[in-house]
C-alpha positions in Angstrom: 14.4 4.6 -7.3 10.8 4.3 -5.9 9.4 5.1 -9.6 7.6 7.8 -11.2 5.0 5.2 -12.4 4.0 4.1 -8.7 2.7 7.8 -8.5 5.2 8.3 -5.7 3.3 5.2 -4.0 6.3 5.6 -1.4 6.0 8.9 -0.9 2.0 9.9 -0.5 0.7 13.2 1.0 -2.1 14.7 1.5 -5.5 14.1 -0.8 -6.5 17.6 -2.1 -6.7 18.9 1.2 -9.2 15.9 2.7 -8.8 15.3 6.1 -6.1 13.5 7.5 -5.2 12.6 11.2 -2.4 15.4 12.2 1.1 14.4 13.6 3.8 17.2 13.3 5.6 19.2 11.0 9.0 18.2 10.5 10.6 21.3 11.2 11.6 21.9 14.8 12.1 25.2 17.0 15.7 26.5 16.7 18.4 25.1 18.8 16.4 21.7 18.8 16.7 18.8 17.4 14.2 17.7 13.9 11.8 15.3 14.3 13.7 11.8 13.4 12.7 8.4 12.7 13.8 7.3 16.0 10.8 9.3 17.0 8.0 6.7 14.9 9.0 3.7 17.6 10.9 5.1 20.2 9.8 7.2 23.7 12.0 10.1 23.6 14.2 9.3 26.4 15.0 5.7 24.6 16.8 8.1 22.0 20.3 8.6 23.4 20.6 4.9 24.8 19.4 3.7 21.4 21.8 6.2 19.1 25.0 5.8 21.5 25.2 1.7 20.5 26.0 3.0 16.9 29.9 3.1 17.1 30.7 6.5 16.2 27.8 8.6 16.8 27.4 11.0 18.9 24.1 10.8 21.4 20.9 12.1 19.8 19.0 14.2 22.5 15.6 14.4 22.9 13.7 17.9 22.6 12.2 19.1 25.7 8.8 17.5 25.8 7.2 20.5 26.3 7.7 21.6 22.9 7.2 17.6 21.1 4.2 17.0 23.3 4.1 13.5 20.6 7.0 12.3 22.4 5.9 12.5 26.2 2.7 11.1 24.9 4.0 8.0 22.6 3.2 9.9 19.7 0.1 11.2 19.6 -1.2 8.7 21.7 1.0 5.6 22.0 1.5 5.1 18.0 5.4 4.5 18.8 4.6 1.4 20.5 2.2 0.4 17.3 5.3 1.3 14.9 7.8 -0.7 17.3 5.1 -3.7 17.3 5.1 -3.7 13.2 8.8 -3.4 12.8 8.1 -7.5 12.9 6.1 -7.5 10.2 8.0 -5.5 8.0 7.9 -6.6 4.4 10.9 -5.2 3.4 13.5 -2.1 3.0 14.0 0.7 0.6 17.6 2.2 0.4 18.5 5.6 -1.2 22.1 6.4 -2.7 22.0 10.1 -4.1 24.6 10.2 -6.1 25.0 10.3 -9.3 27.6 11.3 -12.2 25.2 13.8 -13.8 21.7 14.7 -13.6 18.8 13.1 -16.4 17.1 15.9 -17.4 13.4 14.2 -16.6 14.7 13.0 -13.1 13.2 14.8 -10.0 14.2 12.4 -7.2 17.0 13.0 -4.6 19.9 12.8 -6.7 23.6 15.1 -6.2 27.3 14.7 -8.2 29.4 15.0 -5.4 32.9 12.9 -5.6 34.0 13.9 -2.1 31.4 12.0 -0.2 30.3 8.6 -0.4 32.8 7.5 2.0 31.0 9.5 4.5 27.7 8.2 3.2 28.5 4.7 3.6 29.3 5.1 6.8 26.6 6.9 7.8 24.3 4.5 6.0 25.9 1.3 7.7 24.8 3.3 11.2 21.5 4.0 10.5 21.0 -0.3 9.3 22.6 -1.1 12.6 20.0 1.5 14.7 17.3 -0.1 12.9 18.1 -3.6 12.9 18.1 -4.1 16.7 14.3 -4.0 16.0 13.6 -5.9 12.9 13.1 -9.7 13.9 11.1 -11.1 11.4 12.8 -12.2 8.0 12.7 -9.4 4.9 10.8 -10.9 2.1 12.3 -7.5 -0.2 15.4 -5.1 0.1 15.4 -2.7 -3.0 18.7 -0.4 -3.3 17.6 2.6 -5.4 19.1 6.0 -6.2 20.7 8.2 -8.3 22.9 5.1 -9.3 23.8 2.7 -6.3 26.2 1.4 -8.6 28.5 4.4 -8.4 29.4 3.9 -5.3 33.3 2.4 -5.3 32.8 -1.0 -5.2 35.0 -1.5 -1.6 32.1 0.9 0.1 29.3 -0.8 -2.3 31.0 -3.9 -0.7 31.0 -2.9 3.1 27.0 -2.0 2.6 26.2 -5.2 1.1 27.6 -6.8 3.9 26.5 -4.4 6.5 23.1 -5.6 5.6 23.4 -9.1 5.3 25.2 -8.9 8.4 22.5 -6.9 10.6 19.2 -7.6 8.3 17.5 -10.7 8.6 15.9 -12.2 5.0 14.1 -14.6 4.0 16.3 -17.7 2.0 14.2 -16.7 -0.9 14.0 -12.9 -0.7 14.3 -10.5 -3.4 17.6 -8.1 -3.5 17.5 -5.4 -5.9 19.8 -3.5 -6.7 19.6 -0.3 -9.9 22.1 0.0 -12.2 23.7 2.9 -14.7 24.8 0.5 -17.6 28.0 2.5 -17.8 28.9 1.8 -14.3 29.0 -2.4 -14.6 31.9 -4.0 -14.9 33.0 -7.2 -13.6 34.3 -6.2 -10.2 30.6 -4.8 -9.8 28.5 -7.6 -10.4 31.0 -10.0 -8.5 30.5 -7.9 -5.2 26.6 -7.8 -6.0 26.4 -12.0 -6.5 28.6 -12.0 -3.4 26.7 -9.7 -1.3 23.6 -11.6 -1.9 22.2 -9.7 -4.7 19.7 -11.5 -6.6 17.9 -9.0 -9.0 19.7 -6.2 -11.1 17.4 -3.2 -12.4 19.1 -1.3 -15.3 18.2 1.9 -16.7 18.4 1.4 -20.3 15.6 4.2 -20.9 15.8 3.8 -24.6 18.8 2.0 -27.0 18.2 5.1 -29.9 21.2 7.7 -28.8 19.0 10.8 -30.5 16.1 9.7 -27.5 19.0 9.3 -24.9 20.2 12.6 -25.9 17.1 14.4 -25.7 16.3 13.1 -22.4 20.4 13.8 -21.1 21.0 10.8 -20.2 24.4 9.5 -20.0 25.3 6.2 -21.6 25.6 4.3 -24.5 23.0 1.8 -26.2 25.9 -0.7 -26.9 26.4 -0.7 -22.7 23.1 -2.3 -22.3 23.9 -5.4 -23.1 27.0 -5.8 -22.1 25.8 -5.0 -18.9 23.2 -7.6 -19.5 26.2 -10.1 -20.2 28.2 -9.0 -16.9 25.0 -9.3 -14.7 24.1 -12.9 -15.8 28.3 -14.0 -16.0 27.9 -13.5 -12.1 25.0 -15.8 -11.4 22.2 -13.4 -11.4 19.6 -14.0 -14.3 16.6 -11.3 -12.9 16.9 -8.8 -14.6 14.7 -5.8 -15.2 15.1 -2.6 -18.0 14.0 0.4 -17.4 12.2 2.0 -20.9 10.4 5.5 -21.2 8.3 6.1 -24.1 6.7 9.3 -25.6 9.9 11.1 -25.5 10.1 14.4 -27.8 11.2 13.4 -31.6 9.7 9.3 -30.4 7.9 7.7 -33.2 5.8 4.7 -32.7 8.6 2.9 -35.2 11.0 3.9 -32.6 9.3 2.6 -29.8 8.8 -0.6 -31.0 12.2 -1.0 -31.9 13.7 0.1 -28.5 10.9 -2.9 -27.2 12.3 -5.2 -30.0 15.7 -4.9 -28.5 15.0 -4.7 -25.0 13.1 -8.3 -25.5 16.1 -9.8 -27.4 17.9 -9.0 -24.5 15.3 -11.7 -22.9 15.0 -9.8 -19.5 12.8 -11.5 -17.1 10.9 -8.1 -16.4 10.2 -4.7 -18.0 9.0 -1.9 -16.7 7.9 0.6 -19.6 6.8 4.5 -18.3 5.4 7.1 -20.1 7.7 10.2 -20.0 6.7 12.4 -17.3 7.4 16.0 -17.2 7.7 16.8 -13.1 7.8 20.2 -12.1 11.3 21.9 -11.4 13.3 19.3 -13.9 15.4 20.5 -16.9 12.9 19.0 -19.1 10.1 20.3 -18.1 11.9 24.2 -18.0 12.7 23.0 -21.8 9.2 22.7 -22.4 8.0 25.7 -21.7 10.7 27.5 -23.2 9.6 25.8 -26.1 13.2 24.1 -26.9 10.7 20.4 -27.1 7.5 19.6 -27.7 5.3 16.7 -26.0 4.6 13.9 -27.9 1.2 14.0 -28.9 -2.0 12.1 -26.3 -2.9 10.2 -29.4 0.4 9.0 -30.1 1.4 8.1 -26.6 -1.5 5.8 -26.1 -1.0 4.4 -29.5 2.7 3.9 -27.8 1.1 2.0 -24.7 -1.0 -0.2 -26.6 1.6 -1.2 -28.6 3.3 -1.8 -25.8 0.3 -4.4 -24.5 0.3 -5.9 -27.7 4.2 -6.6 -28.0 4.7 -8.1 -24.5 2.3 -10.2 -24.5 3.2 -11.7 -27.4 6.7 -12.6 -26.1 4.9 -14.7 -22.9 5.1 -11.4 -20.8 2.4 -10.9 -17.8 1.0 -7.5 -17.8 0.7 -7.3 -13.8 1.1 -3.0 -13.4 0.3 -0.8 -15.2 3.3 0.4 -16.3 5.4 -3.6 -15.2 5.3 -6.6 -17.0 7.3 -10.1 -15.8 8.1 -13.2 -16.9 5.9 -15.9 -14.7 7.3 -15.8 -11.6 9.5 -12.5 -12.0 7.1 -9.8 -10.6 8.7 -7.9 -8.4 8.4 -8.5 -5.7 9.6 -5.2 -3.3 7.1 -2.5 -5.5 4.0 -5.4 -4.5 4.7 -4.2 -1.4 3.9 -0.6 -2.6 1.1 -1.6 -4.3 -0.9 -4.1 -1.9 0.1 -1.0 0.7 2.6 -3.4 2.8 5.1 -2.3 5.4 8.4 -1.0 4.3 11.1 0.9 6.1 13.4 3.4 4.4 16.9 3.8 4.4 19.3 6.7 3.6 18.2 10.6 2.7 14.8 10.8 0.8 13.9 7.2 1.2 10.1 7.1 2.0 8.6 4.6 4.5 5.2 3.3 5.3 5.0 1.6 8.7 1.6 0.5 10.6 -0.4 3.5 8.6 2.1 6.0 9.0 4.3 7.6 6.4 6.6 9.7 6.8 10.0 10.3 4.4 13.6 11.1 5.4 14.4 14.6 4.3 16.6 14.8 0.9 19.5 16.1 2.0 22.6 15.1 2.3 24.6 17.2 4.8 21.1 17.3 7.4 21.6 13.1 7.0 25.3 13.0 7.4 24.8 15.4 10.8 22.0 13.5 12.3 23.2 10.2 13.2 22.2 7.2 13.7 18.5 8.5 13.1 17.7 10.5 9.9 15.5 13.6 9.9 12.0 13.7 8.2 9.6 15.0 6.8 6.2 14.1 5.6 4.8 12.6 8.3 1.1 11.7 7.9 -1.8 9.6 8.8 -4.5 9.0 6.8 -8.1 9.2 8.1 -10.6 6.6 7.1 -11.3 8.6 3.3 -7.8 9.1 3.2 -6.8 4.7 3.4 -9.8 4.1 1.8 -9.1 6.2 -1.6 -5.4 5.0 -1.1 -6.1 1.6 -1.2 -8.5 1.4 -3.7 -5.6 3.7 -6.4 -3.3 1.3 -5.4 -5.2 -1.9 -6.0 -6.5 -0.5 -9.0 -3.2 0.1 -10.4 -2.4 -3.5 -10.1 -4.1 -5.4 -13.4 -5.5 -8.3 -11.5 -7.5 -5.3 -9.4 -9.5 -5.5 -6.5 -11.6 -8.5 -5.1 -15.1 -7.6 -4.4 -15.3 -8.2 -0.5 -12.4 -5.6 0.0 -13.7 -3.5 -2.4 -17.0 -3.5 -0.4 -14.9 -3.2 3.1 -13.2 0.2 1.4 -16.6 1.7 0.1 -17.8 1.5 3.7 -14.6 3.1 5.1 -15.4 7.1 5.6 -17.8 9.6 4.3 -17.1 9.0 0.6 -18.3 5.3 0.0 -21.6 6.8 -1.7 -19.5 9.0 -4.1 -17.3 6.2 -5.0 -19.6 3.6 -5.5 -21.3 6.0 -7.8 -17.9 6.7 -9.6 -16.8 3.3 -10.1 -20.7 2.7 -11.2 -20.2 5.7 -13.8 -16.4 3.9 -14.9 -18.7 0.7 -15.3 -20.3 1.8 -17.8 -18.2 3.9 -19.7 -15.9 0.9 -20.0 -13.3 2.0 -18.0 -13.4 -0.4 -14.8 -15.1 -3.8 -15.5 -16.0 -6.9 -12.8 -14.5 -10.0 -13.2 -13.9 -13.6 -11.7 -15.2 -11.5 -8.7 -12.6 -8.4 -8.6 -12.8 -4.8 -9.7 -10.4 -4.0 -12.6 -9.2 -1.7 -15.3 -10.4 -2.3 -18.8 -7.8 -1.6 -21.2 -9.6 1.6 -22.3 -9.9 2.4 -18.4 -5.6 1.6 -18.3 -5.5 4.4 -21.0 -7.2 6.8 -19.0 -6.2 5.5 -15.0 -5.1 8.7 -14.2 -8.5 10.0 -14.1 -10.0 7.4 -13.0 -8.2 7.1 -10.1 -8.3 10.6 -9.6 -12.3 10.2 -8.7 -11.9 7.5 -6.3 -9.3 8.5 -4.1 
């Protein structure tokens, strides 16, 4: 999944209402056709020539251009061919599967249990990698394959993607392939298709190895599955792993914690990625608490939690590179840099977000609209920032990343838009109140300031 802890760094809107350079809603007039991705690098009357090579599909007309006045005009002025252009320099890909065999209870992303369809899916999927693949020509340096649980998928269709990709998407030798993981759902047929598919890097969502902190946050499997899917994922040849923790969960004591980090580390994962539990609106969890069935763990103890958490990894050898992310020396990963140095990614499958030449834009979260709309998925989303819009992106981005911002881009950001005097004087103010400190020439969080990014970050962008 593209994380929580990235602040939905895939998925950006916009800024409290700050100006922002308007493209289109996503919903279209009745009887037409949505707005699709085929629309962000293609004139419309490319759009049935392009969707008819996809075996299977049926031609995806073009609205009158009356009516999508971006289209007869190259998007608002030509941006297609811009988009088109990039495609080249696209760092990597982000593909959603949304299913899952039940539904965590502090999840909000795109997720459905539905049994009937991946079939369908897959298929689907495979034609959208083949309409977009007649346009990437430079080598991926990242695919990540997020969810719901990828690894639900039967592992004949898990299979037919893997290949589908390798066959139509060029990568780098060395590029990283990601793929999440449900602990209950690996088993050696799995990870064999996954080493042979060209997987490199297995994510798994172990969220917590004490069942009463599994329980309260609904999630289905059990500690013991951990590590033997640990065990599976190496037997095949792949030794990057990641674990997914969440701390501050309702009943969590710092004992608790620590313990959950003392058996993730004996584990010896090359990377850890450690979030505070966050209560997003329209969740299970979050109806719990205000019916009062849980209580939030207390501020104090949650940042007693996360320092813990500092103090632990680094001890093992682990580099603190994220806020919420730490990695063995070499074992960052890579695909979520992209999200954080604000790189070019293209997204696959429904609810995958994309950010493409300064556009953004995500694929509408829902299954039936994707399954309809072939080989180019509907969106949503679509946005442009203005100058204070990039600049205040870039700078909560950078700043989220521990080795921070280096002063000349710093400088270039402050002088983007009308808001460089008001965020100079903010990150002045941060200064000195210890929360953002310069060194070795870059702007940087202070381990008080990581404590308290979320408002810091909140002034500058």
């Amino acid at each position: 999944m593209q994380t929580s802890s990235n602040v939905r760094l895939a998925q950006l809107t916009s800024r409290g209402g700050r100006p922002q350079e308007e493209i289109r809603p996503a919903s279209a007039a009745p009887g037409r056709p949505p707005q699709t991705a085929a629309d962000l690098i293609l004139p419309g009357e490319a759009l049935e020539q392009v969707s008819s090579t996809c075996s299977g599909s049926p031609p995806l007309r073009p609205a009158d251009t009356a009516a999508r006045p971006y289209q007869s005009e190259g998007l608002a002025g030509g941006r297609y061919g811009a988009l088109k252009t990039a495609l080249n320099g696209l760092g990597g890909v982000y593909v959603h599967i949304p299913f899952c065999f039940h539904k965590c209870h502090y999840c909000d992303f795109y997720s459905i249990v539905d049994p009937r369809r991946p079939r369908a899916f897959v298929r689907r999927l495979i034609e959208e990698v083949t309409a977009i693949s007649a346009y990437v020509r430079a080598p991926l340096e990242t695919i990540f394959i997020g969810g719901g649980t990828p690894t639900l998928l039967p592992v004949d269709l898990l299979a037919d993607l893997l290949g589908a990709i390798a066959d139509r998407l060029p990568r780098r030798p060395d590029a990283e392939f990601t793929v999440e993981a449900n602990p209950e759902t690996v088993t050696a047929p799995l990870v064999e298709v996954l080493a042979e598919g060209g997987v490199n890097r297995v994510s798994i969502g172990a969220q917590s190895f004490d069942p009463r902190h599994l329980k309260a946050l609904e999630r289905w499997h059990e500690p013991a599955s951990v590590e033997r899917s640990v065990d599976l994922v190496r037997s095949a040849g792949i030794d990057n792993i990641n674990l997914d923790l969440i701390f501050a969960i309702p009943g969590q004591t710092l004992g608790d914690w620590l313990a959950d980090l003392d058996e993730a580390l004996r584990l010896e994962p090359s990377h850890l990625s450690c979030y505070g539990l966050m209560y997003e609106p329209n969740t299970p969890l979050t109806a719990r608490l205000r019916a009062g069935r849980i209580r939030r763990v207390d501020e104090e103890l949650e940042a007693a939690m996360y320092e813990a958490t500092l103090d632990r990894l680094a001890g093992a050898g682990f580099e603190h590179y994220e806020i919420s992310n730490w990695a063995r020396p070499g074992r960052r990963c890579r695909h979520n840099l992209l999200y954080w140095t604000n790189r070019q990614w293209w997204p696959l499958g429904p609810s995958a977000a994309g950010h493409v030449a300064g556009t953004r834009w995500k694929n509408v979260p829902n299954l039936g609209a994707y399954l309809k709309h072939r080989p180019w998925p509907p969106i949503q989303d679509v946005e442009r920032l203005d100058d204070d819009g990039r600049a205040g992106e870039e700078l909560m981005l950078g700043l989220r990343l521990i080795d921070g911002i280096a002063r000349d881009r710093l400088e270039a950001l402050l002088a983007l838009g009308r808001r460089g005097g008001e965020r100079a004087a903010a990150i002045e103010g941060h200064v000195d109140g210890g929360r953002l400190e310069e060194r070795g020439g870059r702007l940087r969080l202070t381990r008080t300031g990581l404590l308290l990014a979320d408002s810091v970050l909140a002034d500058l962008v």
